[in-house]
N, C-alpha and C positions, 0 to 999 in steps of 0.2 A: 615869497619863496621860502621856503621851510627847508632850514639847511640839513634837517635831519632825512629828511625824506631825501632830497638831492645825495647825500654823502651815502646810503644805501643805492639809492640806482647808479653812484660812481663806484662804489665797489663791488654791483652783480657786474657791468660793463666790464670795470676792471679786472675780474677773474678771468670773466670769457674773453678779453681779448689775451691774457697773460698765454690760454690754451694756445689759441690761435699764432701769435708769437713764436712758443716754443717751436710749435707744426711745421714752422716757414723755415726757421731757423737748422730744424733736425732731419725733416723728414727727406729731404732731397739727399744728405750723408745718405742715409737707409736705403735709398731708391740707389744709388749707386755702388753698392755690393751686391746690383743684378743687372744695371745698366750700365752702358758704358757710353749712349749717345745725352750729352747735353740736351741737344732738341725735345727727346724723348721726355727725360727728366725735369725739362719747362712745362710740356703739355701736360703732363700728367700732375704738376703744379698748379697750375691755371685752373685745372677741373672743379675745382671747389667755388673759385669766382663764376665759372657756366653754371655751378649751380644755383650760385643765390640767385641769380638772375632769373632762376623760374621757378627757386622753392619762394624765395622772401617775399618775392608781391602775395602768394596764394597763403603762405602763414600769416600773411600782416594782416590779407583779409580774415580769416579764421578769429586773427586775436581780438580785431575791430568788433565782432559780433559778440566776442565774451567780455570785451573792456567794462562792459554795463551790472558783469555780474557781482556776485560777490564776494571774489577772489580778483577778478578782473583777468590779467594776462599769465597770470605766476604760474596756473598751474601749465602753462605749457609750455614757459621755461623752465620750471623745475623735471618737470619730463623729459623735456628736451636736454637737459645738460646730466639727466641720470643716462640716458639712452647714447650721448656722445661722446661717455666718458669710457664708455666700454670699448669700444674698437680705438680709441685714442691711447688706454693703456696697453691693450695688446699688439701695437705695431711694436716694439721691442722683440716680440713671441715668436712675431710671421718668420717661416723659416725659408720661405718660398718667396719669388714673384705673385703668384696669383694668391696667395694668404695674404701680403703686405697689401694687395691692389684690393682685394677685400677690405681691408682694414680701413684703406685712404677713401674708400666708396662710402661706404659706411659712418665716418665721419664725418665726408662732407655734405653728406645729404643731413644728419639730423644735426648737425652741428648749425646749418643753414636755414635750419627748421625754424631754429630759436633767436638768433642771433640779433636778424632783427627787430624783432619781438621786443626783444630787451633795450633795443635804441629807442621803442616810443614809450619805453614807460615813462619819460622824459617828460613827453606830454600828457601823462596820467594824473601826476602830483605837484606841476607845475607850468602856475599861468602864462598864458600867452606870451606879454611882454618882458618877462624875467627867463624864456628861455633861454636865449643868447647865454644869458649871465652863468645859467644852471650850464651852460655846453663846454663855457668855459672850464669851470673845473672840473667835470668830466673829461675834457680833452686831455686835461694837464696829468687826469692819474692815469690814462689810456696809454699817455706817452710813457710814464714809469714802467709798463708792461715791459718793455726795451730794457730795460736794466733789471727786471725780473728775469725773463728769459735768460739772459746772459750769465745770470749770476750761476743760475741752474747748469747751466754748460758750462761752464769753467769751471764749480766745484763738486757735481757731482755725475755727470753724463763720463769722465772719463774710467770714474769707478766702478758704477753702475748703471748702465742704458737702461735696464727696466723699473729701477728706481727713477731716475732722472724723468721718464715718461710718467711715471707714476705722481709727481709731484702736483703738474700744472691742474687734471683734470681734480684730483683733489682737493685743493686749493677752491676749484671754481665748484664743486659741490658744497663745501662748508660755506662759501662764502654766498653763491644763490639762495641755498637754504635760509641762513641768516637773514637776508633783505628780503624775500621772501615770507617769513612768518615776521619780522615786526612791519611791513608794508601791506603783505596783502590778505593780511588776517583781517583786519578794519579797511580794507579797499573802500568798499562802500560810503565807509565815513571821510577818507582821505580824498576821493578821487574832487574833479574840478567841480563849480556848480555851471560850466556850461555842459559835464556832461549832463547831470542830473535836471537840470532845466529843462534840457534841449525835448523839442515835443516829438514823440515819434511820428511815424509815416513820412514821405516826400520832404527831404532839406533843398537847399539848394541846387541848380543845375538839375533836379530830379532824382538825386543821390541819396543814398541814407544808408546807415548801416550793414543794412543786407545785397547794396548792390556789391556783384561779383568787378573780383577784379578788371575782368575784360568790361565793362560797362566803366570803369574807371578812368581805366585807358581812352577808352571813343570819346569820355569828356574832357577829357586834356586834351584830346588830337580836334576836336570839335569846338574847344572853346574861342568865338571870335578874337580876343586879345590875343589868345596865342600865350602869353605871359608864364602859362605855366611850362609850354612845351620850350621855351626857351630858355628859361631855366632849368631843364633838363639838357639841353642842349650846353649850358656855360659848365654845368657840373661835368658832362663829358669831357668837355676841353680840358678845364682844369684839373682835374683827376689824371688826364690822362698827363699831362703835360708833368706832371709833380712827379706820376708814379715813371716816365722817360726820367726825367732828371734823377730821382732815385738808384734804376738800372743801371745807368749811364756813367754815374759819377766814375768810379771807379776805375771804368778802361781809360776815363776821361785824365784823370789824375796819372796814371802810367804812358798813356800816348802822347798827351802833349804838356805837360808836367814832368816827366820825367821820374817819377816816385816811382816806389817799391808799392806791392801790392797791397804789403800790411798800409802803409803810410795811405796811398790811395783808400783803401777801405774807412781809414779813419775821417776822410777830407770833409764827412758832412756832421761829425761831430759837434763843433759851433752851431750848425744849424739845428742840431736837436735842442743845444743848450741853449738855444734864442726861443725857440719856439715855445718851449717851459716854462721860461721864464715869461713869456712876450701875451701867451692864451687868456690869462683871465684877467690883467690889464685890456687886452682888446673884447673879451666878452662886456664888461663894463660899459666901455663905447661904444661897442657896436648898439646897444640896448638904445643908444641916445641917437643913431646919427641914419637906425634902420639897417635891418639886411644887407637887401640887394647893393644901396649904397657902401655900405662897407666892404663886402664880396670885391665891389667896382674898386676901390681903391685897394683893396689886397693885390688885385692882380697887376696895379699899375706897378706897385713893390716888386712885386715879383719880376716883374719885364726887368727894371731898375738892376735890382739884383742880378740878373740873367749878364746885359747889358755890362756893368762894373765887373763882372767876371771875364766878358769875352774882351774888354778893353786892355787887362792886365792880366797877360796867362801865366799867372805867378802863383806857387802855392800861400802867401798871406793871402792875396788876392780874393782867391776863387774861394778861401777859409771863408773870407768876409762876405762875400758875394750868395755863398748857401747860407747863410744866416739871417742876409736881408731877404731874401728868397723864402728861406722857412717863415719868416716872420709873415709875408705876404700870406702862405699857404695857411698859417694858423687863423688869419682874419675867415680864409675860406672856409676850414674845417670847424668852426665857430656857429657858422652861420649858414651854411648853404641848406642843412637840411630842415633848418627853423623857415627859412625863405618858402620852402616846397611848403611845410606845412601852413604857415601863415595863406599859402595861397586855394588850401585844399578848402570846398565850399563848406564845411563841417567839422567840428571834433571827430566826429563818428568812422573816417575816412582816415584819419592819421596812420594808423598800422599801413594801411594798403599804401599808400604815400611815401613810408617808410619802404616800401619796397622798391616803388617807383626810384626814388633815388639808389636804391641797389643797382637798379638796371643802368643809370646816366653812369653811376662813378663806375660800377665795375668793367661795362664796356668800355669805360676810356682808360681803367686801368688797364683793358689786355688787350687795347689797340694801339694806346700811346710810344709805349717804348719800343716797339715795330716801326712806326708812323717817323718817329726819331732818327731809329738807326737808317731809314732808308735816304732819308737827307744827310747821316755822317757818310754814308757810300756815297753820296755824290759829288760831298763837301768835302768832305775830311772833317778828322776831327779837333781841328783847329777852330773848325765853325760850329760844333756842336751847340753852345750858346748863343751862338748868335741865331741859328736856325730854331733853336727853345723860344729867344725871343720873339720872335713871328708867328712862332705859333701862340703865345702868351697874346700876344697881339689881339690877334683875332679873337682870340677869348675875352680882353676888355673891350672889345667892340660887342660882341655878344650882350655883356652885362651893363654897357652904357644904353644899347638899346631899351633893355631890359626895365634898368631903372627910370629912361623916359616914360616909358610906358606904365608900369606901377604909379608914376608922380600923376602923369595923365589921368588915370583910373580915380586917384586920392580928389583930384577938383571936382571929377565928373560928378 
């Protein structure tokens, strides 16, 4: 693993997600100095996850076809992040509704163009068994984004709104450019030797290169193990189940905690600070102990966590409770989209794989915390963890299956 190469694709990831961030963080203030329905200002939030769900498979194939050349992916990142920086800095300008609705369209199409793009360079300049390890500190500077963003709104969005927008997209130009030209100026010479090995014409399952994404699809859906479609199936759960507990915290903290809203908003702080700390220790492990195996034990954590939360409705409690919880979700976000790829029949398929997993997390992120709230309507939200844990549940039963079967496959 070439730590030089990994610490450039952690800092292109870490600009574009810093953009991304800021967006989540700002853009909903923007949208409500012409809305006034919440509803409204969720949906029109969400738009951007609809969209990766049917830009990212079709860009990841596009990238797959260029991975071989000799720049590889860059030049449609580098496009990509010139083309999303433009309607990103002008939502400060929008003086209208349908200017600012421009702007957020606009962004979240080429912003989605790239995005995942830039997850599989991952697998461009490094090997198979040392992903994990490489995700790990990718994950750990992804998480810094969070304290990036913030710092931006605290010190300068109150002075200046169109400086404060101006900052992030910036940021993610000098810094893609950078990884960029010392990465994919010698792509060729850098990338893997199973790309350059690999013989053209028919890979595995009848795949290669230039099958389209829907031919991708029919071979997940078609593949006897199943293996792969359940693993798209465990990232649904768990994505979605993290991004409910996410939404959740909060009212969760004021309604039956008793906190103030600041106080509540603060409640998952230990869990960021575990999971930072907690990522490239578990990237380490994971590399020895496998994936899906690991995946399977993150989510038992997480039940654990969920579980120690809803036993003790106490603010140390539930402090403790999202921290062993985050720790479980960092084993996932370590490892889930290495799992996908290890299962993909080829290198040559990774981009489109990468999207694939777009479609598992994003669906479950913009159905999970719906899926939630409709068990605190019937529960209350005294039970809100405890109804997390059942659904965690059924998601280590997912990935227990999961890994019987992988182990299966490993004797066959």
């Amino acid at each position: 693993m070439s730590a030089g190469a990994v610490a450039w694709v952690a800092i292109a990831i870490f600009a574009q997600e810093s953009v991304w961030n800021f967006y989540e963080a700002q853009v909903p203030a923007q949208l409500r100095e012409y809305l006034s329905s919440a509803t409204l200002i969720g949906l029109i939030m969400g738009m951007d996850t609809a969209f990766g769900v049917f830009v990212q498979p079709v860009m990841g194939h596009f990238s797959d076809l260029r991975a071989r050349h000799r720049f590889g992916r860059w030049p449609i990142i580098v496009v990509g992040a010139c083309l999303a920086a433009i309607p990103f800095a002008l939502i400060p300008w929008a003086t209208s509704l349908p200017a600012l609705m421009m702007c957020i369209v606009c962004f979240g199409l080429t912003a989605n163009a790239f995005k995942g793009v830039t997850e599989t360079l991952v697998s461009d300049y490094v090997a198979a068994g040392d992903r994990s390890k490489a995700q790990g500190f990718i994950k750990a500077g992804v998480s810094l984004t969070i304290v990036v963003s913030s710092l931006i709104s605290l010190l300068v969005v109150d002075h200046s709104l169109k400086a404060a927008f101006a900052i992030p997209p910036l940021v993610m130009l000098i810094a893609i450019g950078l990884a960029g030209w010392f990465l994919g100026r010698d792509h060729a010479r850098r990338r893997l030797p199973s790309q350059d090995e690999a013989e053209p014409g028919p890979a595995a399952h009848g795949l290669d290169e230039s099958a389209s994404p829907w031919a991708v699809i029919k071979d997940v859906v078609r593949d006897p193990s199943r293996s792969r479609l359940l693993l798209m199936v465990g990232i649904f759960c768990f994505a979605g189940m993290w991004s409910a507990l996410r939404a959740m915290a909060t009212p969760y903290g004021i309604e039956v905690l008793g906190m103030s809203r600041g106080q509540a908003g603060a409640i998952a702080l230990p869990g960021a600070i575990a999971f930072l700390v907690a990522v490239v220790p578990i990237a380490y492990l994971s590399s020895r102990v496998g994936q899906v195996r690991a995946i399977r034990y993150g989510v038992a954590l997480f039940v654990v966590g969920l579980l120690t939360g809803f036993a003790a409705p106490n603010a140390p409690m539930t402090a403790a409770a999202m921290a062993i919880s985050s720790v479980g979700y960092a084993v996932f976000a370590v490892n889930a989209l290495v799992a996908l790829w290890n299962l993909a029949p080829n290198d040559r398929v990774l981009g489109t794989y990468t999207g694939l997993y777009t479609i598992a997390s994003a669906s479950g992120i913009s159905l999970g915390p719906a899926l939630l709230g409709i068990t605190v309507d019937l529960t209350g939200w005294r039970f809100m963890l405890l109804n997390a844990a059942v659904f965690a549940a059924i998601t280590f039963a997912v990935f227990t299956s999961l890994a019987r079967r992988t182990a299966a496959a490993r004797t066959a």
